[in-house]
C-alpha positions in Angstrom: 99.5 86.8 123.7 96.3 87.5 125.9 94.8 84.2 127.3 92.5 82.2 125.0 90.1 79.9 126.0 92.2 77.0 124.2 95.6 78.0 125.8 95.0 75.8 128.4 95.2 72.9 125.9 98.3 74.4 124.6 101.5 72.4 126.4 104.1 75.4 127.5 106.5 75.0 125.0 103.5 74.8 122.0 102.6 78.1 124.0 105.8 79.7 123.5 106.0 78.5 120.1 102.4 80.6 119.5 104.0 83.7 120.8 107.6 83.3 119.3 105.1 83.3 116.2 103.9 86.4 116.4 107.1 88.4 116.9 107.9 88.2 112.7 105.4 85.4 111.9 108.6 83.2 110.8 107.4 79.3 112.2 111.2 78.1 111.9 112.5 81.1 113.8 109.5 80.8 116.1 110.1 76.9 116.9 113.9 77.7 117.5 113.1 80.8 120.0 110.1 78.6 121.8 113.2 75.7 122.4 112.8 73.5 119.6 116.1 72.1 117.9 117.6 74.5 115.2 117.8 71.3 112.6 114.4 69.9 112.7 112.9 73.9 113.9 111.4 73.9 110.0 109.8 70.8 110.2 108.3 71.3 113.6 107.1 74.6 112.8 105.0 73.2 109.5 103.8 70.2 112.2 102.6 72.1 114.5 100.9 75.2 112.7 99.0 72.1 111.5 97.6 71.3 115.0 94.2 72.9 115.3 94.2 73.8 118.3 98.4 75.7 117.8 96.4 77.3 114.5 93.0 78.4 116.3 95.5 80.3 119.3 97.8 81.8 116.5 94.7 83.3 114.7 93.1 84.6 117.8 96.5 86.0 119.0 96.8 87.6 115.1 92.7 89.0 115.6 93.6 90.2 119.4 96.9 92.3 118.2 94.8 94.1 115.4 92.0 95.0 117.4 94.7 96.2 119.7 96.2 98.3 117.6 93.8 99.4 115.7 95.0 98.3 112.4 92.2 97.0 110.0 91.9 96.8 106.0 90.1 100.6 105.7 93.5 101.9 108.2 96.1 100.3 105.6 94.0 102.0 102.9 93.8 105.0 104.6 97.8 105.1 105.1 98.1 104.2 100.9 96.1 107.0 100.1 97.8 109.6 102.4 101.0 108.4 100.3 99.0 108.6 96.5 98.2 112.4 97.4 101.8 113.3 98.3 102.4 116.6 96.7 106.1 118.1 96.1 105.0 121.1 96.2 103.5 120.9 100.0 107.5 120.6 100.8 109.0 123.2 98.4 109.6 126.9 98.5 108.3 129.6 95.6 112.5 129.6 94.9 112.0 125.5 95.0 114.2 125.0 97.8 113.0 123.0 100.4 110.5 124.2 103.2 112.2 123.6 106.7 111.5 120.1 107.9 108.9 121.5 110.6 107.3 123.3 108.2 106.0 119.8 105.9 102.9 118.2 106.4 102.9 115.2 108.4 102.3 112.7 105.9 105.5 113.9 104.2 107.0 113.1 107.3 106.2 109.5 108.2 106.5 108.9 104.4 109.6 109.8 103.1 112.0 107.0 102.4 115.3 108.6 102.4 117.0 112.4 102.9 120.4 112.6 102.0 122.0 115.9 102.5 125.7 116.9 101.4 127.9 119.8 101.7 129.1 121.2 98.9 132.7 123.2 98.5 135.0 125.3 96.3 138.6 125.4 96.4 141.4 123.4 97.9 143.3 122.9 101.1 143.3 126.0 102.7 140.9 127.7 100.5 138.6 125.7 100.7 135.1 127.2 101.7 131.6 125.4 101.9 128.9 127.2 99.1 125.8 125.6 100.3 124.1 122.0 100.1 123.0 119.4 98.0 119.2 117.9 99.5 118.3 115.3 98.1 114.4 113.1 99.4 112.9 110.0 98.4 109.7 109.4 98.6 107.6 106.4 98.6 107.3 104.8 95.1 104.0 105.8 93.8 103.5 103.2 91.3 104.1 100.4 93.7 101.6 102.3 96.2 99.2 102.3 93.3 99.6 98.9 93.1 99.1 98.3 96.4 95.8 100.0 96.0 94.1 98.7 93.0 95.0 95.0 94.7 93.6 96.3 98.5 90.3 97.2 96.3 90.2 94.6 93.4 89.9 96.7 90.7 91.7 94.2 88.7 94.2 96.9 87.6 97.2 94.9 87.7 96.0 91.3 86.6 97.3 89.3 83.6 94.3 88.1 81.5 94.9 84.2 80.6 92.8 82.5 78.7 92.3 78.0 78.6 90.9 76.1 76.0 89.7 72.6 76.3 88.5 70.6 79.1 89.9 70.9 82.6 89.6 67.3 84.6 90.6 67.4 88.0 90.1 65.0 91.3 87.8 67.5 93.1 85.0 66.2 90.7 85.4 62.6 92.2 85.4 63.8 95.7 82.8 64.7 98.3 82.4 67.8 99.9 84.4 66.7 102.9 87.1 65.6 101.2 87.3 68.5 99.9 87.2 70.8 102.6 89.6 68.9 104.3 92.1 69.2 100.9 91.5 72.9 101.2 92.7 73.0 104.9 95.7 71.0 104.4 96.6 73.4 101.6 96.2 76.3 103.6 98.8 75.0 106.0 101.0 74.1 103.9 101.5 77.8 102.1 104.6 78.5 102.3 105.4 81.7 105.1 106.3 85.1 103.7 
């Protein structure tokens, strides 16, 4: 994690915790690798993503690594439409063998999921003799890529249509503003991690 003008305010092992963090954004893996104890690592973890100051140095640690990398909303995109325009037949022969590996476009090379490739023989002991190969790909699974899509853009593809009827009381109406941005926070920290 680069150095962050609240980092100082951090103690060392609420530090550590901010980095262990970042490795798979697990906070009860995190707390245990920053030196927490393994049976109350969960419960740490949800206390002190809840400490402004631990959240305000995870989420500039989260926008430093992007800008780092380089990865933003239009690169994800980007990469989910390489995969949509996937043809077979950029990777096949006239005979519809397959091309040589070198021979496929780069996006079929970063993409595909799986190659399994098998030898295939006639006859028994002795006799036996290899008659070619069976290749077998996988590629990425379109429809799920599609899905990926229609949510990265919001065209509302993929959303169940539910309808209410009759009146909807809640709390919020009873509450100020500030009570309410403050319910709205708490929420947020308590989602659950992925």
């Amino acid at each position: 994690m680069a150095a962050n003008k609240d980092s100082h305010l951090l103690t060392t092992q609420q530090a550590e915790f901010v980095r262990q963090y970042l490795i798979d954004m697990n906070g009860t893996q995190a707390a245990i690798r920053a030196g927490y104890s393994e049976k109350t690592a969960r419960s740490q973890a949800e206390r002190l993503k809840k400490i402004p100051k631990i959240a305000t140095a995870i989420a500039q640690a989260v926008d430093e690594r992007a800008e780092r990398i380089k990865v933003d909303a239009d690169y994800v995109l980007q990469r989910l439409l390489e995969i949509d325009q996937m043809d077979v037949i950029d990777i096949l022969k006239e005979d519809g063998s397959f091309k040589h590996i070198s021979d496929w476009p780069k996006v079929w090379r970063q993409y595909i999921q799986g190659m399994d490739l098998s030898e295939l023989w006639e006859g028994r002991g002795d006799e036996r003799e290899m008659v070619g190969f069976l290749k077998k790909i996988k590629w990425p699974d379109k429809v799920k890529n599609l899905e990926l899509i229609g949510k990265h853009v919001d065209v509302q593809a993929f959303k169940d249509k539910v309808e209410h009827e009759g009146t909807i009381e809640h709390q919020a109406a009873k509450m100020t503003e500030d009570q309410i941005d403050e319910r709205i926070r708490r929420l947020a920290s308590e989602a659950p991690e992925s």
